[in-house]
C-alpha distance (Angstrom), angle and dihedral (degrees) to the residues before:
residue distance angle dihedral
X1 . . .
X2 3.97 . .
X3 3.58 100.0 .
X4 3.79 110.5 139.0
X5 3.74 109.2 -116.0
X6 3.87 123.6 -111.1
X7 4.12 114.1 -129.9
X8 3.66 107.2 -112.9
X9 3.82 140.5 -169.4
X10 4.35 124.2 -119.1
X11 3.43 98.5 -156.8
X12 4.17 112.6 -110.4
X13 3.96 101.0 56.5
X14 4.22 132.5 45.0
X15 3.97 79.1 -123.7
X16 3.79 114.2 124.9
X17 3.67 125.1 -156.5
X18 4.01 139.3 -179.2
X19 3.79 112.5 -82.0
X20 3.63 100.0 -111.6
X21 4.28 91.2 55.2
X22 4.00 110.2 146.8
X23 3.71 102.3 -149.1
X24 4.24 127.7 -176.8
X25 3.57 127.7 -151.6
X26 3.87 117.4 -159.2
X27 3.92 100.6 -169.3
X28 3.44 131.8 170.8
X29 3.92 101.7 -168.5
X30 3.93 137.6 55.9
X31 4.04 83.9 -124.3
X32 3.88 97.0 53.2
X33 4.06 84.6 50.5
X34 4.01 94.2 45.8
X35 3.60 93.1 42.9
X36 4.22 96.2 54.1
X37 3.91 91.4 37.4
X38 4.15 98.4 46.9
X39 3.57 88.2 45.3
X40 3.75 98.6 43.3
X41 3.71 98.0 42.2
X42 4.31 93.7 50.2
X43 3.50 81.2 52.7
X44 3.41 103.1 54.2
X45 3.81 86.4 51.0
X46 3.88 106.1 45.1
X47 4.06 72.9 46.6
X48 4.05 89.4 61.7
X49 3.67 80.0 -127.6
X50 3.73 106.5 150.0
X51 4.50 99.2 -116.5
X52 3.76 140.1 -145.3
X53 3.65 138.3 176.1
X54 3.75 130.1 -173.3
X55 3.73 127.5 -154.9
X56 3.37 153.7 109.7
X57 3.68 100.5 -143.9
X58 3.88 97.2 47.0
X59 4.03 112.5 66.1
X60 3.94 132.0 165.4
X61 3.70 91.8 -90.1
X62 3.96 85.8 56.6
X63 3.47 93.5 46.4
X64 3.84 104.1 38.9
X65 4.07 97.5 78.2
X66 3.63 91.8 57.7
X67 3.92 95.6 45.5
X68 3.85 83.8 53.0
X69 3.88 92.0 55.0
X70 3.44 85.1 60.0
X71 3.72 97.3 48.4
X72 3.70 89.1 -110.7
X73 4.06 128.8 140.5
X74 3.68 104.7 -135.1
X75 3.83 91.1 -170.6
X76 3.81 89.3 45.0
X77 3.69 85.6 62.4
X78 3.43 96.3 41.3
X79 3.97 94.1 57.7
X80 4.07 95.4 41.1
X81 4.01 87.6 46.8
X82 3.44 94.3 -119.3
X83 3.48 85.2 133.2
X84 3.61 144.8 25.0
X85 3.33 133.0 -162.2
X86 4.07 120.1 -170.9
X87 4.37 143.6 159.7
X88 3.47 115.3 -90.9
X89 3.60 88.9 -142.7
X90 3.83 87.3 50.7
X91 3.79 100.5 48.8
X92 4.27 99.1 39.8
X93 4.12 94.6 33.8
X94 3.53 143.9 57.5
X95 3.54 134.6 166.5
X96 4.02 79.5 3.5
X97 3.92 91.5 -70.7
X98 4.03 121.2 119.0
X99 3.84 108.0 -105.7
X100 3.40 103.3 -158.4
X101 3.50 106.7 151.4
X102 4.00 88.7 52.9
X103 3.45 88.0 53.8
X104 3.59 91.9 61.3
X105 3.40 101.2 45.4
X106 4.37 89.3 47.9
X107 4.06 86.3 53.5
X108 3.62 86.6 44.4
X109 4.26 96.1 53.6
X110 3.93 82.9 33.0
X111 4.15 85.7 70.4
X112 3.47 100.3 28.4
X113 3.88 86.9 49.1
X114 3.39 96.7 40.4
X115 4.25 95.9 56.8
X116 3.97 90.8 45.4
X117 3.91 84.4 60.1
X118 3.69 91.3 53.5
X119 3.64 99.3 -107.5
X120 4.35 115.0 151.8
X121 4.44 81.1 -133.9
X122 3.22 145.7 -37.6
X123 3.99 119.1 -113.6
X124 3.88 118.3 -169.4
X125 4.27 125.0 -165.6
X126 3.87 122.9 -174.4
X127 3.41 139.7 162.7
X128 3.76 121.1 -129.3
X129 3.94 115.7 -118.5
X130 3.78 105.4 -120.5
X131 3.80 90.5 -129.2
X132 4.00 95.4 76.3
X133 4.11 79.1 64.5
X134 4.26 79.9 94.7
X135 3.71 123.2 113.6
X136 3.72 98.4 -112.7
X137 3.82 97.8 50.9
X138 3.78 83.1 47.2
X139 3.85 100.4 93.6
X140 4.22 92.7 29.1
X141 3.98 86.2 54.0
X142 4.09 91.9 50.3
X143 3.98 92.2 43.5
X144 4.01 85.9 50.9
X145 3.56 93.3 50.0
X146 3.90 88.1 56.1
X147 3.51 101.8 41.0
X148 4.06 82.7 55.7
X149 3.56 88.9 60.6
X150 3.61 94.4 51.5
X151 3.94 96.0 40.9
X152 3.58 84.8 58.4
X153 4.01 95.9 58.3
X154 4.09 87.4 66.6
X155 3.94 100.1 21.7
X156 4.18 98.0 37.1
X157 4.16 91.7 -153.2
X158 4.04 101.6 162.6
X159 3.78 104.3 -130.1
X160 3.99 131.8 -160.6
X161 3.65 114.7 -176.8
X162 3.67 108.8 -164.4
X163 3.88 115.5 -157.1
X164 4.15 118.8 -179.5
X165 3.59 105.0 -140.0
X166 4.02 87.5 -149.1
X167 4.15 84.2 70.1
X168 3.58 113.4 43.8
X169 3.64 131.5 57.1
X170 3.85 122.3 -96.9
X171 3.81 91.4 -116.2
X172 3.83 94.1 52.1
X173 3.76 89.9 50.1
X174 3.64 84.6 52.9
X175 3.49 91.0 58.1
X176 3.64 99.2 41.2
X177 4.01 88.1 63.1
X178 3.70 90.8 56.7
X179 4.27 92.4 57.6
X180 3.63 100.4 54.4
X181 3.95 131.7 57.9
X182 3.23 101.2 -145.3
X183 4.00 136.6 39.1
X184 3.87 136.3 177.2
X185 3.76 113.4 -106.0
X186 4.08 125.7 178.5
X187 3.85 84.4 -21.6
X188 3.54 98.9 -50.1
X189 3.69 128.4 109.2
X190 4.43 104.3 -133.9
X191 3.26 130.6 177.2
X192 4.25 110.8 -97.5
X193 3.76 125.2 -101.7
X194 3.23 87.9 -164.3
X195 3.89 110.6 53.0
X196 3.45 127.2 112.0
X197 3.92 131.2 -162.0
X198 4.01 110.9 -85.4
X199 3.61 88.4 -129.3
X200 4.13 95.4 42.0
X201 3.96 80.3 52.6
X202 3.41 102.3 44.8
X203 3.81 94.3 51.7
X204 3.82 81.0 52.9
X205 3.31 89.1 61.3
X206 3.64 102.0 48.9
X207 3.66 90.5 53.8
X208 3.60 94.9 57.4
């Protein structure tokens, strides 16, 4: 796809950013988590951007006060699919494995569906499940993280991965900085120090 892509809002900040951004959120509270994903996800719909949010710890009954506040219908949006709501460890696992590769493919019919039904985007949030913090998803959960980023080039899905610092160890979080170009800092969305190139990183990872 070659359409140009629309400037957008996230949520927390004035910024604007290219549909398509892949964002991270290191936080280390419930509130710096609810704050990011309220805001991002009522943007995405007063937006008409077609919205997702992944996580076990965040549910309709979570969500529903603050969609109120904002004189929105959370189960309206729920029934005309504005909105949807799912696990993490429904939407990236089954049978306990890592499904990366379906992943991919769901974010990439999420877009592609999502423009035919005459959304302006689509935007997706989720939470990672602490339990792909294990040594043999480690590589498979880096590789995903890139392939996002390039997915997002041709199929311009804006992506925030939210990671809890209280889960995951230091050296994954580590990690996790270097996959995505841009992270949330003291409420700000900046461009990352840290990031390398999906492809630079993926050869990286084929050499190790």
């Amino acid at each position: 796809m070659n359409e140009e892509k629309r400037k957008i809002k996230i949520g927390i900040t004035s910024q604007e950013f290219e549909q398509g951004a892949h964002i991270c959120q290191i936080f280390s509270s419930d509130e710096e988590r609810n704050e990011l994903l309220n805001s991002y996800i009522i943007s995405g719909l007063k937006d008409n951007e077609n919205t997702a949010c992944f996580s076990n710890k965040v549910n309709e009954d979570t969500l529903s006060e603050f969609f109120e506040k904002e004189g929105i219908s959370i189960k309206k949006e729920l029934q005309s699919e504005n909105f949807s709501s799912l696990k993490t460890s429904d939407i990236y696992f089954e049978n306990e494995e890592l499904q990366s590769k379906k992943m991919l493919t769901r974010l990439t019919e999420f877009y592609k569906s999502s423009i035919t039904k005459g959304y302006n985007g689509a935007r997706v949030i989720g939470e990672m499940d602490p339990k792909i913090d294990a040594p043999k998803y480690e590589d498979e959960l880096l590789r995903y993280e890139c392939e996002v980023s390039l997915l997002a080039e041709k199929y311009p899905v804006t992506a925030v991965c939210q990671y809890d610092v209280r889960d995951f160890k230091g050296s994954t979080i580590m990690e996790i900085l270097k996959v995505h170009p841009y992270i949330i800092v003291g409420g700000s969305i900046v461009n990352n120090p840290f990031y390398i190139k999906p492809k630079e990183y993926l050869a990286k990872l084929i050499e190790n």
